[in-house]
ZAMARGU-4260 file (C-alpha; in steps of 0.2 Angstrom, whole numbers, plus 5000, padded with zeros to 4 digits):
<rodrens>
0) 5028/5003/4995 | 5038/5015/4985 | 5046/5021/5002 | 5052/5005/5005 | 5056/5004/4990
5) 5065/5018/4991 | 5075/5015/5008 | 5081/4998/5003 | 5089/5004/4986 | 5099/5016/4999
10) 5101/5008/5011 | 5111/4995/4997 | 5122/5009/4990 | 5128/5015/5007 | 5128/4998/5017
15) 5118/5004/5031 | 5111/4991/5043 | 5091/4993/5043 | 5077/4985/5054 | 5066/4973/5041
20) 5046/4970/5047 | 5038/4958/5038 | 5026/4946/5038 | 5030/4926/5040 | 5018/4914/5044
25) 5005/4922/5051 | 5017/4935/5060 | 5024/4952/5061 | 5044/4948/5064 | 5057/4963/5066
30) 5074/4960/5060 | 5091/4968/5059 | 5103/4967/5045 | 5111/4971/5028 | 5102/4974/5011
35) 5113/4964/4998 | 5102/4963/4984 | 5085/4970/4978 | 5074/4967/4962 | 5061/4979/4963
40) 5051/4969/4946 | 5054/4952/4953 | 5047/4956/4970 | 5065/4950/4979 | 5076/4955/4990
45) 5091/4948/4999 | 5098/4953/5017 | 5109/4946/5030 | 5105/4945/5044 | 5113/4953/5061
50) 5113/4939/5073 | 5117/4925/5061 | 5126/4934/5046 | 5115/4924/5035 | 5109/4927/5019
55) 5088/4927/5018 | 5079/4928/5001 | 5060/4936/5004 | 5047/4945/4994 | 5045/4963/4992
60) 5026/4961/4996 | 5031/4954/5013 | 5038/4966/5019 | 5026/4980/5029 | 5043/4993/5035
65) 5060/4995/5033 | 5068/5009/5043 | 5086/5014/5048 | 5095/5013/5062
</rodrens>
């Protein structure tokens, strides 16, 4: 979790895309997109999406890998 941590607080300071996996509804989903906000204590983040360039809110605990490019 503190990797993940880590990579999204760079990943916001240097606006590089990232692959997102996370958990939703029962399954492992794999998304690429922009880190616009994170809140390590609240357990949120908010990225936009490639495909859509829309903003998703989603727990921190949801998230099993984020990587770049």
């Amino acid at each position: 979790m503190e990797q993940i941590n880590f990579t999204l607080i760079e990943s916001l300071h240097t606006n590089k895309q990232v692959y997102l996996t996370y958990y939703k509804k029962g399954q492992c989903i794999t998304e690429t997109g922009f880190n616009q906000f994170v809140d390590s204590l609240g357990d949120l983040f908010i990225f936009i999406d490639e495909v859509f360039e829309l903003k998703n809110k989603m727990r921190l605990s949801e998230l099993i890998d984020v990587r770049f490019e």
